[in-house]
C-alpha positions as CSV (number, residue, x, y, z in Angstrom):
1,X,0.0,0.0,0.0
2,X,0.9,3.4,-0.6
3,X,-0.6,6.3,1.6
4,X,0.4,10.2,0.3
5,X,0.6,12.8,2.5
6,X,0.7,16.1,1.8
7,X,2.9,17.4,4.7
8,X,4.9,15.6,7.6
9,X,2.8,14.6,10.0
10,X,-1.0,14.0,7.7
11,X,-0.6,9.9,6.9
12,X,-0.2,9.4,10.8
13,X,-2.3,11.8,12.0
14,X,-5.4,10.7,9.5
15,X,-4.9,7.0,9.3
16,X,-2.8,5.4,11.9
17,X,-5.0,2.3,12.8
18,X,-5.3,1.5,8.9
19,X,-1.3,1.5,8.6
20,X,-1.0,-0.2,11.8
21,X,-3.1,-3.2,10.1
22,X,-1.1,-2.8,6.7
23,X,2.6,-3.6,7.5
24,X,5.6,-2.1,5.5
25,X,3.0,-0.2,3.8
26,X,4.9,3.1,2.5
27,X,3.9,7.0,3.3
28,X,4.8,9.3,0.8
29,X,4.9,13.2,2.1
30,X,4.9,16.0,-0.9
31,X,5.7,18.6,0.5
32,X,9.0,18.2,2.7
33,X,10.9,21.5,2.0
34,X,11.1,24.8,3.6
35,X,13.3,26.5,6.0
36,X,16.3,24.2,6.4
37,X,16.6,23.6,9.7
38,X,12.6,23.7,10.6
39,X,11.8,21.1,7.9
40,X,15.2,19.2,8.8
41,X,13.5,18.6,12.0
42,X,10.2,17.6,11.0
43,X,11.4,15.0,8.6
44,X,13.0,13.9,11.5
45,X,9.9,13.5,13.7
46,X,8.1,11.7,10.6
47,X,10.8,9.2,10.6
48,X,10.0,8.4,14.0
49,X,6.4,8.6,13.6
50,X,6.5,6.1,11.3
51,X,8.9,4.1,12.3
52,X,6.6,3.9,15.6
53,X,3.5,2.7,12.9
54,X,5.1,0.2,10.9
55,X,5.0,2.2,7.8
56,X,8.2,2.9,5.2
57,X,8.7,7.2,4.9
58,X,9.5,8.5,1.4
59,X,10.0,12.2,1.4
60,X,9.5,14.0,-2.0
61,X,11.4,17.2,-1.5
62,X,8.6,19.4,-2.6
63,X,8.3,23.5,-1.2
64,X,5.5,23.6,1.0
65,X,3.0,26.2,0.4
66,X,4.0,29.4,1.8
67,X,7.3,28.8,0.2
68,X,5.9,28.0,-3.6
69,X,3.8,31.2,-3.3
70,X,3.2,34.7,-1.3
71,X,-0.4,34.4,-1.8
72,X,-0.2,31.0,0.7
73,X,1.3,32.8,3.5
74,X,-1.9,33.9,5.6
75,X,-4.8,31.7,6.8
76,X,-6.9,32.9,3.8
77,X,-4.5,32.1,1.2
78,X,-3.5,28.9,2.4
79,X,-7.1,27.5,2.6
80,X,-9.0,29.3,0.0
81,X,-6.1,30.5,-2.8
82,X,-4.8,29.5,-6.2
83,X,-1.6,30.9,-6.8
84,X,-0.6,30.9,-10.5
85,X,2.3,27.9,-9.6
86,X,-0.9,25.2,-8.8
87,X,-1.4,24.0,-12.0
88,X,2.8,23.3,-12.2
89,X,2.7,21.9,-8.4
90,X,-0.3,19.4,-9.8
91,X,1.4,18.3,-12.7
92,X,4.8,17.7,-11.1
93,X,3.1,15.9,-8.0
94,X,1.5,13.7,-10.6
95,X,4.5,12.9,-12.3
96,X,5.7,11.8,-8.7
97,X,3.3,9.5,-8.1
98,X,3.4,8.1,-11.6
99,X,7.6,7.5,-10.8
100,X,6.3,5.8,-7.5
101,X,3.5,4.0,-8.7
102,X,6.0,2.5,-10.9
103,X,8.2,1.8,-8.9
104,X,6.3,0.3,-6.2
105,X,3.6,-1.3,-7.3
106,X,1.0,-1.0,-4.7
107,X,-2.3,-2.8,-4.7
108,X,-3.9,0.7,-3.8
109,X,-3.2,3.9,-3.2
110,X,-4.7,6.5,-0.2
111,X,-5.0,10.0,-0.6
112,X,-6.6,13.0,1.0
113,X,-10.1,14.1,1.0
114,X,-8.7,17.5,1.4
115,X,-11.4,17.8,4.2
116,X,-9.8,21.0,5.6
117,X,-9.2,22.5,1.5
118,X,-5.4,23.4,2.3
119,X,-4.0,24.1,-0.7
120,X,-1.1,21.8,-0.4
121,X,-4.2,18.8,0.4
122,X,-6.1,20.0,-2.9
123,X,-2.8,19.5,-4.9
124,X,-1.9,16.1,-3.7
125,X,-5.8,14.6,-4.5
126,X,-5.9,16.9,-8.0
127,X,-2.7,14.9,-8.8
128,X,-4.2,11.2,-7.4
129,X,-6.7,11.6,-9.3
130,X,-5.3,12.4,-12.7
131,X,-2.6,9.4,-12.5
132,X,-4.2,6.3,-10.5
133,X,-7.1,4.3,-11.6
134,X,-10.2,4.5,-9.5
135,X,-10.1,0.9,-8.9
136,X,-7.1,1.1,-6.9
137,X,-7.7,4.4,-5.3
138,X,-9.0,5.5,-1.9
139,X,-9.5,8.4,0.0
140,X,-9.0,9.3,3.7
141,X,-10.5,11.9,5.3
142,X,-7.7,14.5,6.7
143,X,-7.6,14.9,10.5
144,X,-7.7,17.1,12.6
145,X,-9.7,18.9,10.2
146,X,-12.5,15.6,10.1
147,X,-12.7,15.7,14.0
148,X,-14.3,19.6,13.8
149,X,-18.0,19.3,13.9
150,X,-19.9,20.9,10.8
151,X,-20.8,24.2,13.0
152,X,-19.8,27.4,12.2
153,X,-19.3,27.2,16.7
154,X,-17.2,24.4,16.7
155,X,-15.3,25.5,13.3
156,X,-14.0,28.7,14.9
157,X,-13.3,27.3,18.1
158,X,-11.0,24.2,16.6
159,X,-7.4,24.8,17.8
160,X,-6.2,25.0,14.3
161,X,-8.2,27.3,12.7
162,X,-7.4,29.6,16.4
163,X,-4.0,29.1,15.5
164,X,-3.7,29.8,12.0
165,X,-6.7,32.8,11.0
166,X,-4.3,35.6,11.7
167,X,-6.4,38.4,11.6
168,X,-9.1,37.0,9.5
169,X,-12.5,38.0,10.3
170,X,-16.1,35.1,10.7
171,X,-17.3,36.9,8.1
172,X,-14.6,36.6,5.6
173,X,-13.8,33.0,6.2
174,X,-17.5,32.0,6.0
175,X,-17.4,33.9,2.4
176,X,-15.0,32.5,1.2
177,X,-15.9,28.6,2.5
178,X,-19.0,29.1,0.0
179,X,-16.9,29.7,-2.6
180,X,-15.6,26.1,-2.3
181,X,-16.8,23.5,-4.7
182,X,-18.0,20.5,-2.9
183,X,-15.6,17.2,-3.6
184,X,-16.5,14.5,-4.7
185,X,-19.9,14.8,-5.6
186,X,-20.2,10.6,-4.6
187,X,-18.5,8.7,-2.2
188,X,-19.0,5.2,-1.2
189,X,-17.6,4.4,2.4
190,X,-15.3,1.5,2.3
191,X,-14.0,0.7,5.6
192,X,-14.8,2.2,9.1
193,X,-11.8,1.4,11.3
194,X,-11.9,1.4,15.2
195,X,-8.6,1.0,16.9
196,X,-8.2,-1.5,19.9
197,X,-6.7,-0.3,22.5
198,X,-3.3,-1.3,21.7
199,X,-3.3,0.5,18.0
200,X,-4.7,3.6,20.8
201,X,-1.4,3.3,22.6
202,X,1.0,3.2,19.4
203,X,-0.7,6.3,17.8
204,X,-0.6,8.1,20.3
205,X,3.1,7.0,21.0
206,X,3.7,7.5,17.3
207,X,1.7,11.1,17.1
208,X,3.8,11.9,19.9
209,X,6.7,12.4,17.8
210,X,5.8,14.8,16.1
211,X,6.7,17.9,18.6
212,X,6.9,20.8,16.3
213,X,3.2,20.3,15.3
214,X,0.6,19.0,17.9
215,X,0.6,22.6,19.9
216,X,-0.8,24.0,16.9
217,X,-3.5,20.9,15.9
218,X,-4.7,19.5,19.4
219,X,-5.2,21.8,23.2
220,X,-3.6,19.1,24.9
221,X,-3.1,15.2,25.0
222,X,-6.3,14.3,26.8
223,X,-8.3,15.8,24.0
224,X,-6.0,14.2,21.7
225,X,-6.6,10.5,23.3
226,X,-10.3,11.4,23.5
227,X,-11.0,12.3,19.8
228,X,-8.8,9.1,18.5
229,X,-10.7,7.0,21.0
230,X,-13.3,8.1,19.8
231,X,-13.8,8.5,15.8
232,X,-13.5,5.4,13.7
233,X,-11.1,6.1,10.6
234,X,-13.2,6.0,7.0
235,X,-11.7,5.2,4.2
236,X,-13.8,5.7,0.6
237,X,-13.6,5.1,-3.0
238,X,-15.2,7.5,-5.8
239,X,-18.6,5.6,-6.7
240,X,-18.7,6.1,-10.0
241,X,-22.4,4.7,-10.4
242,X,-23.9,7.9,-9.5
């Protein structure tokens, strides 16, 4: 199996229990570039992450977002821009996967929903989508962004967004999120994983790894433990009989 992940920390974050169940599967992260010694760090932790899950890292060497772009370097920009490089990051994220696919051979392939629309999300299911087959290709949803419930309350009040909005105003962000086109227009559920409470233990021992980014996704780890304890992982496939 072969899971992408759009940043260094998303495949563990969004599907742990699944690649604790699929050995040796491999996690391929995009975007893995930035400022050298901030990014030399995270690889690190996503090393360790893995390591902790069972999974094989692959780290692409692609600039994340605010580094590709201006436009991506505010909350705003970030979740609702299209900077004039996206079509170029798509087609070179594509090619990518086409190399690894290749390569690799995997049975199937996961990538993201894009649940949360970052930009950097919406490139690495564009690119899925254009290079795998549908018969080999599922979709998890992207957490923490799948643990917010679908309130405007609960939206606002998710550590992330808190985080990350800058000085973006309700009404702006609300604007814009109509703006978004709904993906995909059909999806068939096709797998709903609860972890035991050993695959609870290794997450969290695996998410724990990743120190640079759980102040900004999570208020602490008992509301971590809680919301993995808690929410079944999904996994779905485009149906294309609609």
């Amino acid at each position: 199996m072969l899971v992408l992940s759009p940043h260094l920390d998303d495949a563990a974050l969004s599907c742990p229990t699944y690649l604790q169940r699929t050995p040796d599967a491999y996690v391929a992260t995009v975007f893995t570039e930035g400022d050298d010694a901030h990014y030399r760090r995270r690889r690190s932790e996503d090393r360790k992450a893995l390591r902790e899950l069972g999974a094989r890292p692959i780290h692409l060497g692609f600039l994340d977002a605010p580094y590709r772009s201006p436009k991506y370097r505010d909350f705003c920009g970030i979740v609702f821009g299209r900077a004039r490089e996206y079509r170029g990051s798509v087609r070179a994220v594509a090619q990518a996967i086409e190399e690894l696919d290749s390569r690799l051979r995997p049975r199937v392939i996961l990538a993201p929903l894009a649940i949360g629309n970052h930009v950097d999300h919406r490139v690495v299911r564009e690119a899925a989508l254009a290079v795998v087959s549908s018969d080999r290709l599922l979709f998890y949803e992207d957490r923490p962004y799948a643990f917010v419930p679908k309130s405007w309350k609960h939206y606002f009040a998710a550590r992330y967004v808190r985080r990350y909005r800058g000085t973006a105003t309700d009404r702006r962000i609300m604007k814009a999120w109509e703006s978004v086109p709904p993906f995909p227009h059909s999806l068939r559920r096709m797998s709903l994983l609860k972890m035991k409470p050993t695959e609870l233990t290794r997450t969290l021992r695996s998410l724990s790894a990743y120190r640079s980014q759980l102040p900004d996704l999570f208020e602490d780890a008992a509301e971590m433990r809680r919301l993995y304890h808690s929410t079944p992982e999904k996994l779905y496939r485009l149906d294309l009989g609609n």
